[in-house]
N, C-alpha and C positions, 0 to 999 in steps of 0.2 A: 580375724580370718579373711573378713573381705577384703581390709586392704592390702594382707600380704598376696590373694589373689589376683586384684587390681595391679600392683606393683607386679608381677610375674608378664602379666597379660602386656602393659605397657612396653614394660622392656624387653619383651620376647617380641614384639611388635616391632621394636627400633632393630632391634638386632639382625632381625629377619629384611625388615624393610634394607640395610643398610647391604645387607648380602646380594637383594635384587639388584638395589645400584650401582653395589662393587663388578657383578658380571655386566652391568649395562655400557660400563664406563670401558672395562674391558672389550669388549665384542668392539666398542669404535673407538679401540685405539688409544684413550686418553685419562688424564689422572682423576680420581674420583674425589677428591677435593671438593669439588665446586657440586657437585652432587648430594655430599654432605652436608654442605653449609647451607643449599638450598630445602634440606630435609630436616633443618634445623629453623630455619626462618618460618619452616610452612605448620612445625611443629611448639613453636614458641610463642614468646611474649607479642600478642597481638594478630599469630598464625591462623591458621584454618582451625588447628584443632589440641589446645595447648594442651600439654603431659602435666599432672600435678605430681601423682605419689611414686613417682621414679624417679625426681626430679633431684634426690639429695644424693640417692644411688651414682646418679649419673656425673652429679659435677666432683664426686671420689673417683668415679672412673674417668674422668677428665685429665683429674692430676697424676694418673696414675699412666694415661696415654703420654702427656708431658714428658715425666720421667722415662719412659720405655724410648720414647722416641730418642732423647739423648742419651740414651744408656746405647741403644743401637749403630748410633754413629761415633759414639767416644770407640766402638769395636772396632768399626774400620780402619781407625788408627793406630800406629802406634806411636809411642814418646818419640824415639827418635827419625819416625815420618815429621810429626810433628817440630821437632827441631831442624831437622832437615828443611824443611817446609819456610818455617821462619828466616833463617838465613840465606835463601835464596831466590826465596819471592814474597817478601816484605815491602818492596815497592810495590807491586802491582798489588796488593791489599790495599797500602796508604791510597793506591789513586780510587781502588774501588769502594775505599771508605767517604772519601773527596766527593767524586761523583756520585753516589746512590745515595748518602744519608741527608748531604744538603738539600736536596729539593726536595726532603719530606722535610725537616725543620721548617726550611723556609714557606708550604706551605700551610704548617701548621700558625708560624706568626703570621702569615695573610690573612688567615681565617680569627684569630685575633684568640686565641687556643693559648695562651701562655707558653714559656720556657718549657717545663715539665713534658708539656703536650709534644713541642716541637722534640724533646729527646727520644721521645716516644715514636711519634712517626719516622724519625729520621730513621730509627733501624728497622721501622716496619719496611722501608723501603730499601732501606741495603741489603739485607739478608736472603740470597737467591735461596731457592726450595731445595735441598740436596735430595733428599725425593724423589722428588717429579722429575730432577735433572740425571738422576741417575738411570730411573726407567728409559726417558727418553734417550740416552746414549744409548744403552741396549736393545731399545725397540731399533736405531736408526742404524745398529753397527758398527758404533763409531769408537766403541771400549778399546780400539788397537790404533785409535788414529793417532798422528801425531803432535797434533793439536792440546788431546785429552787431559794431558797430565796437567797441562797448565790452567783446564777449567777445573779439575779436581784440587790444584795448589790452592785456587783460590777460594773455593770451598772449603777447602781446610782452614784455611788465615780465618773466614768470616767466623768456622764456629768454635776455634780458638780464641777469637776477640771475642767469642758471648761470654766466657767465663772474665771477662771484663767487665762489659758492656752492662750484663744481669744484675750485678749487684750495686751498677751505678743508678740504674733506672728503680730499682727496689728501692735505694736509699731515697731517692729522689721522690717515688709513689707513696713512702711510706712516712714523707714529709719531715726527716731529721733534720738535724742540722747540719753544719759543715762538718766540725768535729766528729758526729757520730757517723756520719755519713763516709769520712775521710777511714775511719775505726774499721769501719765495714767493708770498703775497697782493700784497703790493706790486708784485711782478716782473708777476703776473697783472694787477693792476688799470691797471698802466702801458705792459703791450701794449695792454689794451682802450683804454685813451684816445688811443692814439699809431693803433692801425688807427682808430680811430672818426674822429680829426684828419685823417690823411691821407685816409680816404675821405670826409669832408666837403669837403677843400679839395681832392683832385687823386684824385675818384672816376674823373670822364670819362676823365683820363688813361690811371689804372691798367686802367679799362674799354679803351681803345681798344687797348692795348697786347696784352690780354690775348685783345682780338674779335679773331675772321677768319670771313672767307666759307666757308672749307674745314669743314664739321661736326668731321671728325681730328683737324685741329691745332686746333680750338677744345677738342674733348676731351681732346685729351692737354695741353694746357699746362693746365688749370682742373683736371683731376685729376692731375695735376704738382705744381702749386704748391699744391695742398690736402694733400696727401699731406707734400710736404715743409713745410711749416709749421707742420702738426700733429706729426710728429716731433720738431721743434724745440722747437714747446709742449711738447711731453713729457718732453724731455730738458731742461728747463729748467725740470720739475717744474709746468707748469700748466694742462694737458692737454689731450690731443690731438683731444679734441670741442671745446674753445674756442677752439682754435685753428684748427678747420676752420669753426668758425661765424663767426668772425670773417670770412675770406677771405670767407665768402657775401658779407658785410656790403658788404665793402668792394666787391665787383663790381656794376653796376649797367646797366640801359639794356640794349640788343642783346645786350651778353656774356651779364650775366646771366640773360635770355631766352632765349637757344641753350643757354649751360650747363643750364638745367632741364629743356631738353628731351630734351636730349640723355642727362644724369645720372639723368633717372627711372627708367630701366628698372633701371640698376644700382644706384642706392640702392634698389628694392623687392629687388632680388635679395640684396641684401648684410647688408638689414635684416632679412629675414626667414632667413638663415641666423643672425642674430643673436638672435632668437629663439630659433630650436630651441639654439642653442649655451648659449644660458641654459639652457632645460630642460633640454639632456643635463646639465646639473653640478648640477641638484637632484635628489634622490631622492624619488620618489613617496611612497614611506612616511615621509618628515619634514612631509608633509604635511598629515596629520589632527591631530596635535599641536597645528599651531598656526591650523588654522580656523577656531574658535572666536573668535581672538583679532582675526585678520585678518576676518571677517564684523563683526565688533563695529564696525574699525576702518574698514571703506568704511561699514556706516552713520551713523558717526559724521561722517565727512570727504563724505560724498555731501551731509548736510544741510548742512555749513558752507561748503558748494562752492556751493550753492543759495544760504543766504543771503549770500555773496560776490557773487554775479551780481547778484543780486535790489539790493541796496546798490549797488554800481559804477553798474545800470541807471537808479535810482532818483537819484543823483548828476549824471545826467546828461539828467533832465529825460524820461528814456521810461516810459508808462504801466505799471498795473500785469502786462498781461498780456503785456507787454515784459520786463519785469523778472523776470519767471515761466520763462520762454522764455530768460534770459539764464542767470538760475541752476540752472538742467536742462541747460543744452549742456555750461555745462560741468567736471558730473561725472567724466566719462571719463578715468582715469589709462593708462597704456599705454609707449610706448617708452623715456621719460624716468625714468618710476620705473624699469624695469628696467635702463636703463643705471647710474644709483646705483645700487642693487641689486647689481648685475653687480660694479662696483669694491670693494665691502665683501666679497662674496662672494671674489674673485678675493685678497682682502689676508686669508683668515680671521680677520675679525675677529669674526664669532657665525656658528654652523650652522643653526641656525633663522632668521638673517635671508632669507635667501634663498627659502625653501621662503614662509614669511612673506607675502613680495611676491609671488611667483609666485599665491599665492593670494589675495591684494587685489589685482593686477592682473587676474587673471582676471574677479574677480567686478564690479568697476565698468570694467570694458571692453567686458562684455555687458549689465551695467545701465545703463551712459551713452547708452548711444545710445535707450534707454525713457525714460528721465528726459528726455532733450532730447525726446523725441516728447510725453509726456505729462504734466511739469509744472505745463506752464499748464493746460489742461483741469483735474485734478482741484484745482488752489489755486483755480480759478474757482469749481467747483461748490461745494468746500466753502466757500468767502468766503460765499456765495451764503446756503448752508444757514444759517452763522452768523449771517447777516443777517437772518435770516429768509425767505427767499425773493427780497428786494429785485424784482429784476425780473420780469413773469412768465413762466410758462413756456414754454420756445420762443422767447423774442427776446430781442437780444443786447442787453448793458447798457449805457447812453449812451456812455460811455467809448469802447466797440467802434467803434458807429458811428463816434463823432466821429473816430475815430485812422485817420491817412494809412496808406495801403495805397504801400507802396513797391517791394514786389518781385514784381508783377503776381499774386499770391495772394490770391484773394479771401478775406477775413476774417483778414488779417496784416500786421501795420504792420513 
């Protein structure tokens, strides 16, 4: 009885705490990411005031934020977005893959972290926050710009290549061999074609089967069958966030509709215990060790995030102060890196990776949303300065004028 009380008290404690900081992060503006993780470090291994008897609660409801998170964004899609998506901006993925993942490998063999280590950071550092990226178009207005579609392409390419990516890094953490390893991508790669097939050819169906009128039972069968399917991914070694993204995938129309609505509340609830659950298993003092290394590494990856955008934007025909605006949104790393993160951490595969990411997540999760506000303004000014002055002072360069205003913002295409 005590400790079912203790355990009540704790996690009614995280929960509560976690509400203050949700409105605190609110009122100014910015993601609470970096709030969580600091209420996770202050609540953890070597914290102010570590949690013991919620602590097995917590890291269920961890996996369980995982899952919802990618069950949330497999909704936004659909297959043939997805397909669409692939055929027409698979370049600008290859180069986002190019620049963002190599300079977390190659930092991880600097640091002298092994192969495993570097596959690990590499995607800690590819994978922009779709998140944090999505509030902040909508905090900024910019859901109607012209720009838009091509940072959302490529947010789609990144969490399409997880259902990749995942089960390379699993095979990898969970130390097989080539062979098994080879068994396991292929098993992966042959769900993803087999759900992508079936929700191309018999979406409506699965939708209709899966819709009803009753909120409940639309709830409990969509968190039913995400639940058991990710299981199944898992026990089948190819894991259980790509197999709940998939299930988004495949849902489509009304289902999919009611399911988001219905699911938001407990994907923010689940997500954000998934959070603190990461901090509580980093120690704050592994911290400063490797700051240095992680500050180096968001500005390295902030600039190639930039010129990522900036290219993509550029490829697809939107001016220059479009393409400014495409590569400032999006910097933002956030739930994705730390789920990697999370798996390496969870397989000890390096001690410093963790503390690592927690500290380059931090820092471009509250820089990304600067960089999407103020990229284009200072590339403008300085283009400007370099140019000499080019236009004069106080009025905006032909370009500006000439470029369609799409999202009722005046002075934004």
């Amino acid at each position: 009885m005590h400790s079912s009380a203790l355990f009540l008290i704790e996690f009614g404690a995280i929960i509560l705490g976690l509400g203050v900081l949700g409105r605190l992060a609110g009122r100014f503006r910015f993601s609470p990411i970096p709030l969580y993780l600091l209420a996770g470090l202050a609540f953890g291994t070597g914290g102010l005031l570590p949690l013991g008897a919620s602590e097995e609660f917590v890291a269920i409801g961890a996996e369980i934020g995982v899952i919802l998170l990618l069950l949330m964004l497999g909704l936004e899609y659909t297959a043939s977005d997805l397909v669409t998506n692939l055929k027409t901006q698979y370049p600008a993925g290859l180069v986002d893959a190019a620049l963002n993942a190599l300079p977390g490998a190659a930092m991880a063999l600097l640091l002298g972290w092994g192969p495993v280590a570097a596959v690990v950071l590499a995607g800690v550092t590819w994978i922009s926050s779709s998140g944090v990226i999505a509030k902040v178009l909508g905090d900024l207005g910019r859901l109607g710009n012209r720009e838009t579609p091509v940072v959302l392409s490529i947010l789609v390419l990144e969490d399409l290549a997880m259902a990749v990516y995942l089960p390379i890094i699993t095979a990898l953490l969970a130390g097989v061999g080539l062979a098994a390893g080879s068994v396991t991508l292929a098993v992966a790669l042959g769900v993803a074609g087999l759900v992508l097939f079936l929700a191309l050819r018999f979406g409506r169906v699965i939708s209709r089967f899966v819709s009803s009128d009753d909120p409940e039972k639309l709830l409990l069968v969509v968190l039913g069958l995400t639940l058991l399917v990710a299981g199944i991914a898992q026990q089948l070694q190819v894991s259980a966030a790509v197999g709940a993204f998939l299930v988004g995938i495949a849902l489509s129309g009304e289902a999919a509709e009611g399911a988001h609505h219905l699911l938001s509340p407990l994907r923010d609830l689940f997500a954000a215990v998934f959070f603190v659950f990461f901090g509580l298993h980093t120690d704050p003092a592994s911290i400063p060790p490797v700051l240095l290394p992680a500050l180096a590494l968001a500005v390295v990856t902030a600039g190639t995030k930039i010129a990522t955008g900036y290219w993509a934007a550029k490829r697809a025909g939107i001016s220059p102060k479009g393409r400014w605006r495409a590569g400032g949104t999006l910097v933002a790393r956030g739930e994705f890196s730390i789920v990697i993160a999370g798996l390496a951490v969870t397989a000890g595969i390096e001690p410093s990776l963790g503390p690592l990411a927690t500290a380059y997540v931090l820092i471009l999760v509250i820089v990304g949303p600067l960089t999407a506000r103020y990229t284009e303004p200072v590339a403008t000014r300085l283009t400007a300065r370099l140019r000499g002055g080019g236009a004069a002072a106080g009025s905006p360069p032909r370009e500006e004028m000439l470029e369609p205003v799409e999202d009722g913002t005046a002075g934004r295409a």
